[in-house]
mmCIF file of the N, C-alpha and C atoms, coordinates in Angstrom:
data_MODEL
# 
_entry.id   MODEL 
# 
loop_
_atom_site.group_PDB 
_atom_site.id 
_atom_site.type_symbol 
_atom_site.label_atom_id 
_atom_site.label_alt_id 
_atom_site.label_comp_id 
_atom_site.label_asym_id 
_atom_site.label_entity_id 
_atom_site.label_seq_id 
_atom_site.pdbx_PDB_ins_code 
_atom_site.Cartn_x 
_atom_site.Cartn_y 
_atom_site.Cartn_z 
_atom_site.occupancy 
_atom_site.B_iso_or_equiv 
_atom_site.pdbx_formal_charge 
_atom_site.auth_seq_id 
_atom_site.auth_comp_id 
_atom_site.auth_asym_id 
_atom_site.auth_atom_id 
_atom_site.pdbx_PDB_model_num 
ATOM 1   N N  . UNK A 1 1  ? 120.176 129.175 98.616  1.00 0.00 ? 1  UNK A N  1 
ATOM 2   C CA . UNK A 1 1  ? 120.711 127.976 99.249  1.00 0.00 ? 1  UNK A CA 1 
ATOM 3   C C  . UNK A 1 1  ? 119.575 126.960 99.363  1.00 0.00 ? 1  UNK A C  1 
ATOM 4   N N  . UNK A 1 2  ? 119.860 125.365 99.278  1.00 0.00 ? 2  UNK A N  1 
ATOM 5   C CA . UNK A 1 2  ? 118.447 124.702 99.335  1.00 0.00 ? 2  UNK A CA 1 
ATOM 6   C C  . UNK A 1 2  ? 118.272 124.706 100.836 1.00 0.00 ? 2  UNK A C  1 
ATOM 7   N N  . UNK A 1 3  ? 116.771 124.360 100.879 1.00 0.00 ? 3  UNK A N  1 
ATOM 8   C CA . UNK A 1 3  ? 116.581 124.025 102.284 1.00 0.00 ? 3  UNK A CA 1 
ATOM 9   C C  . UNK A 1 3  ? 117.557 123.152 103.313 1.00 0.00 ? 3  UNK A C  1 
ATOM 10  N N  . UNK A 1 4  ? 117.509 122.220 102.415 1.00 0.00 ? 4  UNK A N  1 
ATOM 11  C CA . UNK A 1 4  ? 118.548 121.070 102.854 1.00 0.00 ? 4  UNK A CA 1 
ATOM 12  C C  . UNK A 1 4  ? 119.842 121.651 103.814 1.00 0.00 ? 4  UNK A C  1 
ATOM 13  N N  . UNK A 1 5  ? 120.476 122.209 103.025 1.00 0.00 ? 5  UNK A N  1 
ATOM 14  C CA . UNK A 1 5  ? 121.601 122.901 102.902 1.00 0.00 ? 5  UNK A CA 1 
ATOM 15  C C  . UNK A 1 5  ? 121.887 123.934 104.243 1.00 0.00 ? 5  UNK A C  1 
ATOM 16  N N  . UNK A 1 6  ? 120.600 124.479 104.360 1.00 0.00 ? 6  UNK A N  1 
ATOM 17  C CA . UNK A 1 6  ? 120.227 125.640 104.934 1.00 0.00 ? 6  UNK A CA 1 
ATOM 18  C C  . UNK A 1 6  ? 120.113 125.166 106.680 1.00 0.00 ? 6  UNK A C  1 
ATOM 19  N N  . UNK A 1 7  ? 119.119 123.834 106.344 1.00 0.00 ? 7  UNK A N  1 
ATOM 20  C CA . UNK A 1 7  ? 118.268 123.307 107.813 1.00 0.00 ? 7  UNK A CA 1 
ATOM 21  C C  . UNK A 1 7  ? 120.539 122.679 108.479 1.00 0.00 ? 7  UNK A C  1 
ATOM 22  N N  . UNK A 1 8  ? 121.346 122.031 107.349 1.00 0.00 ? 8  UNK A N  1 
ATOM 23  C CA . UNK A 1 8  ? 122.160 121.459 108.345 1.00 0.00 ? 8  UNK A CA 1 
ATOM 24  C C  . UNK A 1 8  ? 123.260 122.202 108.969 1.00 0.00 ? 8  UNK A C  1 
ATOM 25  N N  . UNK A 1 9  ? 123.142 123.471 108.118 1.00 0.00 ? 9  UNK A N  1 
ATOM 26  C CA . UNK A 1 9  ? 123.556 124.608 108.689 1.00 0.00 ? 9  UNK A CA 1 
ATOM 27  C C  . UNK A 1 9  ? 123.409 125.085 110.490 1.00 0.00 ? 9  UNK A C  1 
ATOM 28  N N  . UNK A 1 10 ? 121.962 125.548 110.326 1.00 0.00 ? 10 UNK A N  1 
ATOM 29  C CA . UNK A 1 10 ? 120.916 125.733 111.388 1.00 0.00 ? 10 UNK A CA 1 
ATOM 30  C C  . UNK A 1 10 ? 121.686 124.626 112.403 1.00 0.00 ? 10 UNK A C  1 
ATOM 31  N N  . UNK A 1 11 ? 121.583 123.471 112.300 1.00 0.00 ? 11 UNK A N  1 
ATOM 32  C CA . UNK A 1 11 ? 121.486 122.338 113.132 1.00 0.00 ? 11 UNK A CA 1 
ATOM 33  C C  . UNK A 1 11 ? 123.434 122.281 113.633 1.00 0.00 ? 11 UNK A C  1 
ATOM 34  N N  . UNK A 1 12 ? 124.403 122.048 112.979 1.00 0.00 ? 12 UNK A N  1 
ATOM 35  C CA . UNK A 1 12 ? 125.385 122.010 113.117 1.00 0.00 ? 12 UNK A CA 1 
ATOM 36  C C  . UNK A 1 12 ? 125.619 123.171 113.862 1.00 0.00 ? 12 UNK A C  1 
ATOM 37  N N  . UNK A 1 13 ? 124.873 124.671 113.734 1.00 0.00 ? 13 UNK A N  1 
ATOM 38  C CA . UNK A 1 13 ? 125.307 125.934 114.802 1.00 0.00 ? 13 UNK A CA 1 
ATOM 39  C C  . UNK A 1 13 ? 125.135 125.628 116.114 1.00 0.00 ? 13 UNK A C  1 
ATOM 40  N N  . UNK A 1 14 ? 123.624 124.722 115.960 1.00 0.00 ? 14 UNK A N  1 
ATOM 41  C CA . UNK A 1 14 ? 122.975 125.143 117.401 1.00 0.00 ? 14 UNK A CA 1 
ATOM 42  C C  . UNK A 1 14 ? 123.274 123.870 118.304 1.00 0.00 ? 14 UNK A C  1 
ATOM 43  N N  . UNK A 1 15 ? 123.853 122.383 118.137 1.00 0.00 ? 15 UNK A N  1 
ATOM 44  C CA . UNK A 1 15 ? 123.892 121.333 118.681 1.00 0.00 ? 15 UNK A CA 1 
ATOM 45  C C  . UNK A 1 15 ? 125.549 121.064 118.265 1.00 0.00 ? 15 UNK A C  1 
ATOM 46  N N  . UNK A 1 16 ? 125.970 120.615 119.261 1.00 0.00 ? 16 UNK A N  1 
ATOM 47  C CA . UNK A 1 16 ? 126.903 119.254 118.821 1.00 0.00 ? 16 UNK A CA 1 
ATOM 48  C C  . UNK A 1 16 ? 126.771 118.046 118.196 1.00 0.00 ? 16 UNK A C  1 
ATOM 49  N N  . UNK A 1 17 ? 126.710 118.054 116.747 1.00 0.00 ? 17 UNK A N  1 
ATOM 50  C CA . UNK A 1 17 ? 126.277 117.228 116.297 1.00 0.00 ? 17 UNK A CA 1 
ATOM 51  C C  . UNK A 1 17 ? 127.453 115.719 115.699 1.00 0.00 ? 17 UNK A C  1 
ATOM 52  N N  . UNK A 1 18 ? 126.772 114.378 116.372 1.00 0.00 ? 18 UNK A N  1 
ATOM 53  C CA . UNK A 1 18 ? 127.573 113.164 116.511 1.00 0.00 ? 18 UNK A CA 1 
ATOM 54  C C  . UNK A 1 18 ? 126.592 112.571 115.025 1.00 0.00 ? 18 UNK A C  1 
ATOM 55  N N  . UNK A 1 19 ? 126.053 112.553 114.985 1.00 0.00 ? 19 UNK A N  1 
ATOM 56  C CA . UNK A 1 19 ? 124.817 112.351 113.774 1.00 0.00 ? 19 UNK A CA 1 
ATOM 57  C C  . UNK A 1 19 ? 124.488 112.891 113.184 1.00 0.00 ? 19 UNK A C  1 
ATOM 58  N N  . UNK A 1 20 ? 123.990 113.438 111.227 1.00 0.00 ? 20 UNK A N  1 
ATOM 59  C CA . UNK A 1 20 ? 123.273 114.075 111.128 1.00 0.00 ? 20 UNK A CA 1 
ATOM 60  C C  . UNK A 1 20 ? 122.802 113.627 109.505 1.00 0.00 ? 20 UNK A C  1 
ATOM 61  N N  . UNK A 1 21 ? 121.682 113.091 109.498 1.00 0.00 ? 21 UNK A N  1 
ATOM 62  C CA . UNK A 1 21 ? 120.996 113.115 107.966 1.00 0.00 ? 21 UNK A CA 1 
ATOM 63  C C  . UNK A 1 21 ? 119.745 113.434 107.878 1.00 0.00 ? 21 UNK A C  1 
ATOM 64  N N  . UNK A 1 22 ? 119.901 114.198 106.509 1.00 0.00 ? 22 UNK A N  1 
ATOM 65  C CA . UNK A 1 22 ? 118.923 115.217 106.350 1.00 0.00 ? 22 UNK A CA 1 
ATOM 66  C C  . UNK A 1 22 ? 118.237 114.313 104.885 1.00 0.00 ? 22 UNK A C  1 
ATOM 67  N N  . UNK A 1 23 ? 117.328 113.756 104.577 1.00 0.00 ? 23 UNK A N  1 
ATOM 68  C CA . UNK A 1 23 ? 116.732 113.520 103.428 1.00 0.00 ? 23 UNK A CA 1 
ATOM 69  C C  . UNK A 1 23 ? 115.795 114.149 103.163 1.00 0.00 ? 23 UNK A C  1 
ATOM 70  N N  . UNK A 1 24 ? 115.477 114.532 101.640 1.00 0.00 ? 24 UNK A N  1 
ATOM 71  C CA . UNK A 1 24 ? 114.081 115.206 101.270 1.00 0.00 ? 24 UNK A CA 1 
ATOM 72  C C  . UNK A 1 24 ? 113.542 114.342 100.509 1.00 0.00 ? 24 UNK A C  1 
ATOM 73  N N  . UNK A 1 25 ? 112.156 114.514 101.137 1.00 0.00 ? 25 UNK A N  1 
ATOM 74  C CA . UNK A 1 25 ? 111.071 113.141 100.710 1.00 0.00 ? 25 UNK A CA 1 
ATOM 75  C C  . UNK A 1 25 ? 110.397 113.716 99.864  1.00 0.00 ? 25 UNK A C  1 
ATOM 76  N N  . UNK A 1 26 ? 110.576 114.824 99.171  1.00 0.00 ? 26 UNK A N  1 
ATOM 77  C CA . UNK A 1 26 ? 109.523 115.565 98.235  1.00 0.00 ? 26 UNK A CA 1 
ATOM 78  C C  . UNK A 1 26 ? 109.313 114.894 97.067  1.00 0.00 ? 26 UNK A C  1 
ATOM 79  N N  . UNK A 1 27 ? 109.911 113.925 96.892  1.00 0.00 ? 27 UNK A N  1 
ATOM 80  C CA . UNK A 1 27 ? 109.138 113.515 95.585  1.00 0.00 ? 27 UNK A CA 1 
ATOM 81  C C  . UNK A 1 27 ? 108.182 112.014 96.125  1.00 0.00 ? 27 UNK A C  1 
ATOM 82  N N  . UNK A 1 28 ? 108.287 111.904 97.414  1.00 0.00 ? 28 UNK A N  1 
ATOM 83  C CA . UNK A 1 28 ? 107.305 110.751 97.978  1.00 0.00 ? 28 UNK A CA 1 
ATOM 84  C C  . UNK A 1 28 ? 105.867 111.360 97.939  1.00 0.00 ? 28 UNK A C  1 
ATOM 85  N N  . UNK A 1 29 ? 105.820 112.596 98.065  1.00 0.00 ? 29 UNK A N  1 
ATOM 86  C CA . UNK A 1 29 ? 104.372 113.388 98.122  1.00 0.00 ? 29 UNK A CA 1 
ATOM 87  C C  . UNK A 1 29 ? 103.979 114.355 96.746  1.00 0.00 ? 29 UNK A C  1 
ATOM 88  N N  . UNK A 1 30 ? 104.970 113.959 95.634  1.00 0.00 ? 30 UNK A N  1 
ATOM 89  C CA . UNK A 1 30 ? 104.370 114.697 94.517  1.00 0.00 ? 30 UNK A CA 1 
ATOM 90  C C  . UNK A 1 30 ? 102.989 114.774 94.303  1.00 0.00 ? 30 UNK A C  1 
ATOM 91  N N  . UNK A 1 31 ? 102.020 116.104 94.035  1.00 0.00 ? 31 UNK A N  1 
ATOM 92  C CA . UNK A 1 31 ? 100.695 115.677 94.015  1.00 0.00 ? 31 UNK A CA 1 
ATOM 93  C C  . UNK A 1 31 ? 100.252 115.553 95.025  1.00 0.00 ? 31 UNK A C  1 
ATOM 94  N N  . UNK A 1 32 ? 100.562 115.570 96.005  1.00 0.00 ? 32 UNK A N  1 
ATOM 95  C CA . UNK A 1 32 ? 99.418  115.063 97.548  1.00 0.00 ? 32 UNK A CA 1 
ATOM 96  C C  . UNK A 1 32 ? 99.598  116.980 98.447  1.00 0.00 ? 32 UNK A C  1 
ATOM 97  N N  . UNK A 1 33 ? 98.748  116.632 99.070  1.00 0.00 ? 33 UNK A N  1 
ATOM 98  C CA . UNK A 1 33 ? 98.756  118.379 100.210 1.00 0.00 ? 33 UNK A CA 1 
ATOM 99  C C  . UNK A 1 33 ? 100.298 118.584 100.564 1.00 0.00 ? 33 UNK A C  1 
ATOM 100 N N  . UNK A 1 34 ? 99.931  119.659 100.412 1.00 0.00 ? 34 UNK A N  1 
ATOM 101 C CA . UNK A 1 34 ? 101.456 120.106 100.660 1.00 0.00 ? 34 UNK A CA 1 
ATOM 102 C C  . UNK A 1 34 ? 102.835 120.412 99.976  1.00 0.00 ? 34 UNK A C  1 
ATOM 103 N N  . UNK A 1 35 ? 102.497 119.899 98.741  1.00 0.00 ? 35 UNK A N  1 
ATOM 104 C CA . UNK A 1 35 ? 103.130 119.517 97.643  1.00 0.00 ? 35 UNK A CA 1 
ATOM 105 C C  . UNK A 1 35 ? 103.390 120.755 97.020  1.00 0.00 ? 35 UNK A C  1 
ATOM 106 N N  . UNK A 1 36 ? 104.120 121.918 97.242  1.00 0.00 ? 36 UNK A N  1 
ATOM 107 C CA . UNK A 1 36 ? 103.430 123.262 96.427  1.00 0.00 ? 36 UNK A CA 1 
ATOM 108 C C  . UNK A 1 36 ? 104.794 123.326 95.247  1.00 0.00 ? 36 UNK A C  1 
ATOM 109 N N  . UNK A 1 37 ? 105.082 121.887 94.886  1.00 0.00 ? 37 UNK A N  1 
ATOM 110 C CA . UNK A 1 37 ? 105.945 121.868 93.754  1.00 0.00 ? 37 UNK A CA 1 
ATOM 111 C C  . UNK A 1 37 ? 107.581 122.374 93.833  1.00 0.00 ? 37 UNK A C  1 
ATOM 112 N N  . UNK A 1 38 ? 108.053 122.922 95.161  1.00 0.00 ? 38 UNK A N  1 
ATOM 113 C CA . UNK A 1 38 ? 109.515 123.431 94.535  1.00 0.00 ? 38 UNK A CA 1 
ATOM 114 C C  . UNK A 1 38 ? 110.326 121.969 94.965  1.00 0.00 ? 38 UNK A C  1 
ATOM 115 N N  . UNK A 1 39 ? 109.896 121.232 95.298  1.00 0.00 ? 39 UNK A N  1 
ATOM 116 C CA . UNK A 1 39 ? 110.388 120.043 95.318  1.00 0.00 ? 39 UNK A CA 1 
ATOM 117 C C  . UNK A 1 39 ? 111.412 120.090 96.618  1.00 0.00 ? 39 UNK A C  1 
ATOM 118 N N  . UNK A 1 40 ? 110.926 120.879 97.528  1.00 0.00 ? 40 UNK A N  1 
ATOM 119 C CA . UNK A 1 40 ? 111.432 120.877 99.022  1.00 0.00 ? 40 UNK A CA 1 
ATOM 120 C C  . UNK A 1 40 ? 110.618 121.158 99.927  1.00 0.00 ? 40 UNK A C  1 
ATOM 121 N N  . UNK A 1 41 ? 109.550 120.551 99.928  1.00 0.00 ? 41 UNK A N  1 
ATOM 122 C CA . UNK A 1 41 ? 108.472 120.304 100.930 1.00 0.00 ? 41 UNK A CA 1 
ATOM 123 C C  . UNK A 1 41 ? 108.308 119.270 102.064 1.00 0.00 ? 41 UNK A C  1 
ATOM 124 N N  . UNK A 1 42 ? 108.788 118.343 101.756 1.00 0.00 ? 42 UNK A N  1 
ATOM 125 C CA . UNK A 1 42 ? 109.495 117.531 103.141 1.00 0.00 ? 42 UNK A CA 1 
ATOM 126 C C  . UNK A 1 42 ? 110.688 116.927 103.312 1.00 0.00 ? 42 UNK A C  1 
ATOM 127 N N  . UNK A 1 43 ? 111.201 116.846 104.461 1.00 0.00 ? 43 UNK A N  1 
ATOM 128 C CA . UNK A 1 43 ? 112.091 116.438 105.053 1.00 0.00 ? 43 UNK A CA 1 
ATOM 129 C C  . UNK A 1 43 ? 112.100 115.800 105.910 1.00 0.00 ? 43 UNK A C  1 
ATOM 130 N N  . UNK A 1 44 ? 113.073 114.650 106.419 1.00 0.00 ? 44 UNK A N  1 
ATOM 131 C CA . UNK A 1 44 ? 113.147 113.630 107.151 1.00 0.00 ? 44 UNK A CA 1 
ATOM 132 C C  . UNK A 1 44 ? 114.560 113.489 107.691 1.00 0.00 ? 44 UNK A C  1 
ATOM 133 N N  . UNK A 1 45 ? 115.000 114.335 109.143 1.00 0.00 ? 45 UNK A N  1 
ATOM 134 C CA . UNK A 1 45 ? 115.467 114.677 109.894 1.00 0.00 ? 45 UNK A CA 1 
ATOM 135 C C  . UNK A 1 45 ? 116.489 113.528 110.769 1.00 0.00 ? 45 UNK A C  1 
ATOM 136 N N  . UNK A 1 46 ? 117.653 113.286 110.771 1.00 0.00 ? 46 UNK A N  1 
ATOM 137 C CA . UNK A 1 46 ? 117.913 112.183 111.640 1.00 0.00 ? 46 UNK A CA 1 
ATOM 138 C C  . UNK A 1 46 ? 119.226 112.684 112.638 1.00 0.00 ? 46 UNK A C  1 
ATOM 139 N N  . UNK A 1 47 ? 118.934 113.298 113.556 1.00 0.00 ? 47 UNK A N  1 
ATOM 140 C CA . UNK A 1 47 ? 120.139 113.605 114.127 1.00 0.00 ? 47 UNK A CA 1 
ATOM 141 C C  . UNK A 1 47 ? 120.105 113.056 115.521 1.00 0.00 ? 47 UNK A C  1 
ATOM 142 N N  . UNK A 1 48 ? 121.715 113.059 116.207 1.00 0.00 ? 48 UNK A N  1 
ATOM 143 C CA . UNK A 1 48 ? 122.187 112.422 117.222 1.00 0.00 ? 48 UNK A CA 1 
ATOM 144 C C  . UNK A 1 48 ? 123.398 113.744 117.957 1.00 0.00 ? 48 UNK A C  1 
ATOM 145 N N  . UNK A 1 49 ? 123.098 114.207 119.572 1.00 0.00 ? 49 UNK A N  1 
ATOM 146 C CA . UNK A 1 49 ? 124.024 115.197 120.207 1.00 0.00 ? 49 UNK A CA 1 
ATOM 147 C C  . UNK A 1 49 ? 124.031 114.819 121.338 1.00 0.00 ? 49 UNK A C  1 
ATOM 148 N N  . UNK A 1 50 ? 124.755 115.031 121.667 1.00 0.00 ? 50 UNK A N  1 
ATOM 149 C CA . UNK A 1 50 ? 124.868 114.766 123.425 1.00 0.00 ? 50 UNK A CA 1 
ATOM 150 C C  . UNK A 1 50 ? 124.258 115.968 124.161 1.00 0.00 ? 50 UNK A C  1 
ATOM 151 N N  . UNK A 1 51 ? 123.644 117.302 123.013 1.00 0.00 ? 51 UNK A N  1 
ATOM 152 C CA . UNK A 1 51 ? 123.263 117.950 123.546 1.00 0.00 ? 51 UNK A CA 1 
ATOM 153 C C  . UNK A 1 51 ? 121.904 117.941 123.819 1.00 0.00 ? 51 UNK A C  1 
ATOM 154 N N  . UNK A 1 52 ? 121.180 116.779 123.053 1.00 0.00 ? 52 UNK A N  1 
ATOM 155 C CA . UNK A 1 52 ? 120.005 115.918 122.862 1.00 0.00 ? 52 UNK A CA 1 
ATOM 156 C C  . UNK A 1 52 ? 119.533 114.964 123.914 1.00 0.00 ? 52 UNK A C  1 
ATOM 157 N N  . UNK A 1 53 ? 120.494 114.496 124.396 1.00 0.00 ? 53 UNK A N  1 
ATOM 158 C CA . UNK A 1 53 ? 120.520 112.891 124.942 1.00 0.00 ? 53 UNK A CA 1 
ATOM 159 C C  . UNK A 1 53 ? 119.765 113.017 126.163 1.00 0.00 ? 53 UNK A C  1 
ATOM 160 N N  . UNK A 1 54 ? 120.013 114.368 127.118 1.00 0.00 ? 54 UNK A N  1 
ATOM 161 C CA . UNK A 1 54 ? 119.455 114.435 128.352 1.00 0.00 ? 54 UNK A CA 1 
ATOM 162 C C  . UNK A 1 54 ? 118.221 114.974 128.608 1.00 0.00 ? 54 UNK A C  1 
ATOM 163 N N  . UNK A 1 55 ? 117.680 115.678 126.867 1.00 0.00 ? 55 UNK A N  1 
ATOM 164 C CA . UNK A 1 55 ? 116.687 115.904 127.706 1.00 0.00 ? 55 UNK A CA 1 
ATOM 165 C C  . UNK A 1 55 ? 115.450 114.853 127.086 1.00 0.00 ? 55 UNK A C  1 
ATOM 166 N N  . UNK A 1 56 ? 113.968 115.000 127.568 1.00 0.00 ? 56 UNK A N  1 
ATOM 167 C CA . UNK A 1 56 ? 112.638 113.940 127.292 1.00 0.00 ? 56 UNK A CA 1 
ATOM 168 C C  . UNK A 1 56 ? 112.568 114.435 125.741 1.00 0.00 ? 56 UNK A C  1 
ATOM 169 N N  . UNK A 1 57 ? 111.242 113.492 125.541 1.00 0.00 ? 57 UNK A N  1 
ATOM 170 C CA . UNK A 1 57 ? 111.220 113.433 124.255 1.00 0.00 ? 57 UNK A CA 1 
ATOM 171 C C  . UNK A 1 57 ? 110.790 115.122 123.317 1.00 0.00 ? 57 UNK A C  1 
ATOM 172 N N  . UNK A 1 58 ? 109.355 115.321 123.832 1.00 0.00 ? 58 UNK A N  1 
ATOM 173 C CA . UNK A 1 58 ? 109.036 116.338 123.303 1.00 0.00 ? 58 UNK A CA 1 
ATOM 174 C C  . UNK A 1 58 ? 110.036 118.015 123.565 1.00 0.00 ? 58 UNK A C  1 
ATOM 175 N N  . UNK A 1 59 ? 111.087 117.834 124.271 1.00 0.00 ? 59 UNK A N  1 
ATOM 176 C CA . UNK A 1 59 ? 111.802 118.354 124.344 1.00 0.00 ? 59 UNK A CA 1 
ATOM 177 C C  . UNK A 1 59 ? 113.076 118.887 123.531 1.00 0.00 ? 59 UNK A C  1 
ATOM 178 N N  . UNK A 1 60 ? 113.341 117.448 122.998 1.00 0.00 ? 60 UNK A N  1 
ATOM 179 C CA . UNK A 1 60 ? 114.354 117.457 122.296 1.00 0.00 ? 60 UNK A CA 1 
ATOM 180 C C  . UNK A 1 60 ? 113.748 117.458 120.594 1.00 0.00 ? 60 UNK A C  1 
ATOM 181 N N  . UNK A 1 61 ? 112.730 117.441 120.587 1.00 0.00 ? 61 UNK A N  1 
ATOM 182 C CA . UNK A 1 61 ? 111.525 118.197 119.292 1.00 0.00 ? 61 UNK A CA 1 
ATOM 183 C C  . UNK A 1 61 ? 111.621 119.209 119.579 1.00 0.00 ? 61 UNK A C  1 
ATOM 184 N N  . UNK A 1 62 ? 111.427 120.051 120.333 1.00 0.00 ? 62 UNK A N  1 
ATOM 185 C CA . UNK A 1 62 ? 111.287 121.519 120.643 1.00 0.00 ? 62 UNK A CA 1 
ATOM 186 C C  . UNK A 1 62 ? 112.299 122.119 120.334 1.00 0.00 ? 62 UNK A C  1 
ATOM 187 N N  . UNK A 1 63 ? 113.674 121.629 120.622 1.00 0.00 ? 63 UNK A N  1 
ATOM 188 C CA . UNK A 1 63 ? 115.221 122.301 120.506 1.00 0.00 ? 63 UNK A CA 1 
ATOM 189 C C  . UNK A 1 63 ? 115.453 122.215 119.145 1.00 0.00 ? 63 UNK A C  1 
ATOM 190 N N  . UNK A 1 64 ? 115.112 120.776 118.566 1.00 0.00 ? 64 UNK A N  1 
ATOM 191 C CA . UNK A 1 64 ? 115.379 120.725 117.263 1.00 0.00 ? 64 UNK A CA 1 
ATOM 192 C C  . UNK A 1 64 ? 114.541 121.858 116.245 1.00 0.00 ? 64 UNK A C  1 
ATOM 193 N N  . UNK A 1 65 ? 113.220 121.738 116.379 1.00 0.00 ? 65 UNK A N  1 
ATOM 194 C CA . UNK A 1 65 ? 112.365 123.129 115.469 1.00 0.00 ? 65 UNK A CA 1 
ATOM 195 C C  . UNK A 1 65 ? 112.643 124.228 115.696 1.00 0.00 ? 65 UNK A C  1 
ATOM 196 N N  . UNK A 1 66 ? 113.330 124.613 117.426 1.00 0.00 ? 66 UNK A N  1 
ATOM 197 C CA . UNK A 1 66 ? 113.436 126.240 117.386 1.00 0.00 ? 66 UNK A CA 1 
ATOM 198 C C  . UNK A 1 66 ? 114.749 126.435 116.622 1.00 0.00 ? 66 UNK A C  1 
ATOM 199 N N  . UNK A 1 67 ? 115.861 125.295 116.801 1.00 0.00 ? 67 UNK A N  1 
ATOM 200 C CA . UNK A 1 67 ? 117.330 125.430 115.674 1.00 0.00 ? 67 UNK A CA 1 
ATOM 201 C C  . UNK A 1 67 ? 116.608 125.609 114.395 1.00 0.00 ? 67 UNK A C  1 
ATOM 202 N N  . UNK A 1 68 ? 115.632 125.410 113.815 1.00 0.00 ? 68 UNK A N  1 
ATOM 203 C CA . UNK A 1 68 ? 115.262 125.512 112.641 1.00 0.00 ? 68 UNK A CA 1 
ATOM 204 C C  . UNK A 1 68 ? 114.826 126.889 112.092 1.00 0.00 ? 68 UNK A C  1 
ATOM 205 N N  . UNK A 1 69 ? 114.235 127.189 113.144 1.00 0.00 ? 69 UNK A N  1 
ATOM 206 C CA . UNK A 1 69 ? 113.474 128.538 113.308 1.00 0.00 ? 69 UNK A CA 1 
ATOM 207 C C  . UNK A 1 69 ? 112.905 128.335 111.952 1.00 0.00 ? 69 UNK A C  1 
ATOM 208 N N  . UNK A 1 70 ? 112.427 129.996 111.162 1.00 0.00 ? 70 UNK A N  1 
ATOM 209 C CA . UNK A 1 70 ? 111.505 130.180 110.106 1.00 0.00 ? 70 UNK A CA 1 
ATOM 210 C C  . UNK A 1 70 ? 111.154 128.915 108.685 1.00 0.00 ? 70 UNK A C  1 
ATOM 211 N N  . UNK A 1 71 ? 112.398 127.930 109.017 1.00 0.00 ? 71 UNK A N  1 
ATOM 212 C CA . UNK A 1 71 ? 112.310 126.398 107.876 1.00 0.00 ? 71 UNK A CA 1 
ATOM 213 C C  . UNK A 1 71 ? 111.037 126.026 108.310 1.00 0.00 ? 71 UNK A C  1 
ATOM 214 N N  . UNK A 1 72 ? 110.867 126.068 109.673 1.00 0.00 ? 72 UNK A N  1 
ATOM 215 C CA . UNK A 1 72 ? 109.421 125.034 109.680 1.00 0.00 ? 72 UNK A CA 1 
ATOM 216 C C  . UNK A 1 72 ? 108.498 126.107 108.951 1.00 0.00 ? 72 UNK A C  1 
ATOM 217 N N  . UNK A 1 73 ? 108.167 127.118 109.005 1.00 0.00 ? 73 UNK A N  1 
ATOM 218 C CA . UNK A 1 73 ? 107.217 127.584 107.894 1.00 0.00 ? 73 UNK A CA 1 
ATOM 219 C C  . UNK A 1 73 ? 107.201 127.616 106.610 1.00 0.00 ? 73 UNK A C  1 
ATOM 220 N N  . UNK A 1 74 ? 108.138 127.343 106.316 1.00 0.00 ? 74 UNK A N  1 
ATOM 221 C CA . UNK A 1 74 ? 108.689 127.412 104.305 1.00 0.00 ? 74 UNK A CA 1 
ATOM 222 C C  . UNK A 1 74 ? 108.313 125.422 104.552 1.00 0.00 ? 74 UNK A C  1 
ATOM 223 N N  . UNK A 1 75 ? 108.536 124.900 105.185 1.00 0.00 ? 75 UNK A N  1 
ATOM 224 C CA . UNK A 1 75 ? 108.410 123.553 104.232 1.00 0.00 ? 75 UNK A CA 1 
ATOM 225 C C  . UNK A 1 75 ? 106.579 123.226 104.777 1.00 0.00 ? 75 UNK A C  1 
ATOM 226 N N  . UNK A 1 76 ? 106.655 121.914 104.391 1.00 0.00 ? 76 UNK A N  1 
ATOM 227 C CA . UNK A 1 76 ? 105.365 121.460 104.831 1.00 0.00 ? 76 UNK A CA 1 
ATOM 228 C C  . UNK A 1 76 ? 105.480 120.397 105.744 1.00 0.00 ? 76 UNK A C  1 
ATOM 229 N N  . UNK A 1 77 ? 106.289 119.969 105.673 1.00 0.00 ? 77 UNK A N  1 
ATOM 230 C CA . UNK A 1 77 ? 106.474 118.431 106.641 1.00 0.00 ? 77 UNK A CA 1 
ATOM 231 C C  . UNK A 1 77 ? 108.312 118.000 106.838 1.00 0.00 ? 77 UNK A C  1 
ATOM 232 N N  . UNK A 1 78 ? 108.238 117.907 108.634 1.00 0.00 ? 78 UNK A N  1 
ATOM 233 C CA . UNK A 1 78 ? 109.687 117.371 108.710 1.00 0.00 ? 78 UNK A CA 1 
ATOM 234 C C  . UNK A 1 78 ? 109.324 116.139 109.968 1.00 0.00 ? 78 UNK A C  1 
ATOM 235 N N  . UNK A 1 79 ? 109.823 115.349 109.517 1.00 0.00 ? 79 UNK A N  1 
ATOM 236 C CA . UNK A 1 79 ? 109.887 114.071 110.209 1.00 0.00 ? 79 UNK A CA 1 
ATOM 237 C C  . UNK A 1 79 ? 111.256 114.103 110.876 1.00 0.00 ? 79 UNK A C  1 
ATOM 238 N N  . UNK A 1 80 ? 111.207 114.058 112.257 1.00 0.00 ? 80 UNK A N  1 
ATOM 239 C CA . UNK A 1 80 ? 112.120 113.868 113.176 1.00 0.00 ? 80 UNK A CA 1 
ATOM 240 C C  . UNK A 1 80 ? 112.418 112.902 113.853 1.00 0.00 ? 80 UNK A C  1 
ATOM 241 N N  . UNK A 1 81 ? 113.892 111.553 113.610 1.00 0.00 ? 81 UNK A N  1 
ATOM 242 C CA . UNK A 1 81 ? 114.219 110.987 114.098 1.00 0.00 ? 81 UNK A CA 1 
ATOM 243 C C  . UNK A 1 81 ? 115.344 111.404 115.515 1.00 0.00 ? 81 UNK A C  1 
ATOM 244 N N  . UNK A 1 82 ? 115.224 111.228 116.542 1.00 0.00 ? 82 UNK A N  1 
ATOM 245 C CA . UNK A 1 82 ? 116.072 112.307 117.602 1.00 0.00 ? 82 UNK A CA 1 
ATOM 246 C C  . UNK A 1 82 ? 116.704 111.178 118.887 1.00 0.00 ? 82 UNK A C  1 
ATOM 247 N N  . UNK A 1 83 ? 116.256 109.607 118.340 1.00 0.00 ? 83 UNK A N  1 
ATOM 248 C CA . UNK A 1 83 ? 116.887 109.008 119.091 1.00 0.00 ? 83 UNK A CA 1 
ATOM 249 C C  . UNK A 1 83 ? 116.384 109.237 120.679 1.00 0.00 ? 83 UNK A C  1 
# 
């Protein structure tokens, strides 16, 4: 399954999700660190929940990576928009 695929999985289980786009930026970093070629090395995260809304910021980072669980170690970079 791609990452992609995989992370909106993850995210749709664990939140009520009112928002959700998932882009992969891997070909913005072809060649640069991190880059280890399967062409799913970053991602750029944009989701919106009401299960989000109440709590602070670094918080609602925290909920979002642990829904991710073991993705954050397979990729190299996820950029989180969380509103």
């Amino acid at each position: 399954m791609p990452v992609k695929d995989e992370m909106e999985a993850r995210l749709r289980q664990a939140f009520s999700v009112q928002l959700l786009e998932i882009e992969n930026e891997s070909y913005k970093h072809a060649g640069h660190s991190g880059d280890d070629g399967s062409g799913e090395s970053h991602f750029r995260i944009k989701i919106r929940s009401p299960d989000l809304a109440e709590l602070g910021r670094v918080q609602r980072h925290r909920a979002v990576l642990a829904a991710l669980g073991d993705i954050n170690t397979r990729v190299h970079a996820i950029a989180l928009d969380l509103g």
